[in-house]
C-alpha positions in Angstrom: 3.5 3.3 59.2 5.7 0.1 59.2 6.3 -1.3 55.9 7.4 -4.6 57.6 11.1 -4.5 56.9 13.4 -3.3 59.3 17.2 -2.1 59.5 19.0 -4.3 61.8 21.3 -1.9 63.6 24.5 -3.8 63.4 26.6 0.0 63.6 28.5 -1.2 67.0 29.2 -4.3 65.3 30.4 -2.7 62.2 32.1 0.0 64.3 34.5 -2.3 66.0 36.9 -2.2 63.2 37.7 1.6 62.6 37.1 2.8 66.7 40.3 2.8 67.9 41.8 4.3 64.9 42.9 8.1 64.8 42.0 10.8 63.1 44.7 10.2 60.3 44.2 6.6 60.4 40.4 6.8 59.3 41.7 9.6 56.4 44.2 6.6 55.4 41.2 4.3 55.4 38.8 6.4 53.6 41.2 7.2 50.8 42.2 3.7 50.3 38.2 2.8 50.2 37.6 5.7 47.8 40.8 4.5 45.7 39.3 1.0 45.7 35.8 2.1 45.0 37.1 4.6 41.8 39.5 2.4 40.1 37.0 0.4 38.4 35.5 3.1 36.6 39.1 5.0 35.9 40.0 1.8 34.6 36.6 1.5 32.5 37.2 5.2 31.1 40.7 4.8 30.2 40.0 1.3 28.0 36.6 2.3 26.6 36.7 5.1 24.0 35.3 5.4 21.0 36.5 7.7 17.6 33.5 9.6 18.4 33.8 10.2 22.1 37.4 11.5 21.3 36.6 13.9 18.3 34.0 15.4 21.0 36.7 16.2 23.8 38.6 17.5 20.8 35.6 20.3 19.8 36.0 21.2 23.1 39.4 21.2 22.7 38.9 24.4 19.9 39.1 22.3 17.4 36.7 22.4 14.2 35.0 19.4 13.2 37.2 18.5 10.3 40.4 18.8 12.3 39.1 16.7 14.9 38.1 14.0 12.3 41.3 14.3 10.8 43.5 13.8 14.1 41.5 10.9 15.3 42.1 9.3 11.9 45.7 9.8 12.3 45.3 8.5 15.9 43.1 5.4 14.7 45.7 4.2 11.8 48.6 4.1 14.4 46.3 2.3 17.2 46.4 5.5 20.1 42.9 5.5 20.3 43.4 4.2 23.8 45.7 7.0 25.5 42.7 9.8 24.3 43.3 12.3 21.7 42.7 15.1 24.1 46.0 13.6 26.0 48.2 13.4 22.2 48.0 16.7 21.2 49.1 18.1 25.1 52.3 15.4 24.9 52.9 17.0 21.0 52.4 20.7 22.1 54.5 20.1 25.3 57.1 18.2 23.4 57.6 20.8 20.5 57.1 23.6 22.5 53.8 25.0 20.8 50.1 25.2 21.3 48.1 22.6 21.0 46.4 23.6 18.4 49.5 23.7 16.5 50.0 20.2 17.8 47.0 19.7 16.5 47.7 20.6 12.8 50.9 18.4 13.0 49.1 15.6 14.0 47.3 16.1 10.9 50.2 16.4 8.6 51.5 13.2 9.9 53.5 13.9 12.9 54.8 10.5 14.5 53.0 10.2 17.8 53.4 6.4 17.6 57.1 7.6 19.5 55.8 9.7 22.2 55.6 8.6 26.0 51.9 8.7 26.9 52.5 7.5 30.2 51.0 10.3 32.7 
């Protein structure tokens, strides 16, 4: 059963630009098509968070739900939301040398994350 609409098959047409390429020319290509395609919604992700959506990765994180309240406070008054609470306590842990949930707890006390590099 037709439904009236067809396909135009313009492969060969569409073809002409990738058929001489090799094998590690068309990897290039899809990689810098799946790059281009991505980066929107990387970019959407990293500068749309929300208090809640970052006391959630910190549950999951081991944290209980007053400790993650507490650290995204602390995070909210010095205006980190953006660079994710999850990401935070790893650059605290890995700067002092502890766990993160450690991290965690001096985050809480009023450690001063505003000076930490949050560049990945």
């Amino acid at each position: 059963m037709k439904s009236g609409l067809e396909r135009k098959d313009d492969f060969e047409k569409r073809r002409e630009k990738i058929k001489n390429l090799s094998d590690e020319e068309l990897k290039k290509r899809f990689w810098e098509l799946t790059e281009k395609i991505v980066e929107p919604l990387v970019k959407l992700a990293k500068n749309h968070t929300s208090p809640s959506i970052e006391r959630s990765v910190l549950l999951r994180m081991g944290f209980n739900s007053i400790e993650a309240k507490a650290i995204v406070d602390e995070i909210v008054k010095k205006d980190l939301l953006g660079h994710g609470a999850g990401n935070i306590v790893l650059k605290v842990a890995e700067k002092e040398k502890i766990n993160y949930l450690e991290a965690g707890k001096k985050i809480i006390e009023g450690y001063p994350i505003e000076n930490l590099n949050y560049i990945n």
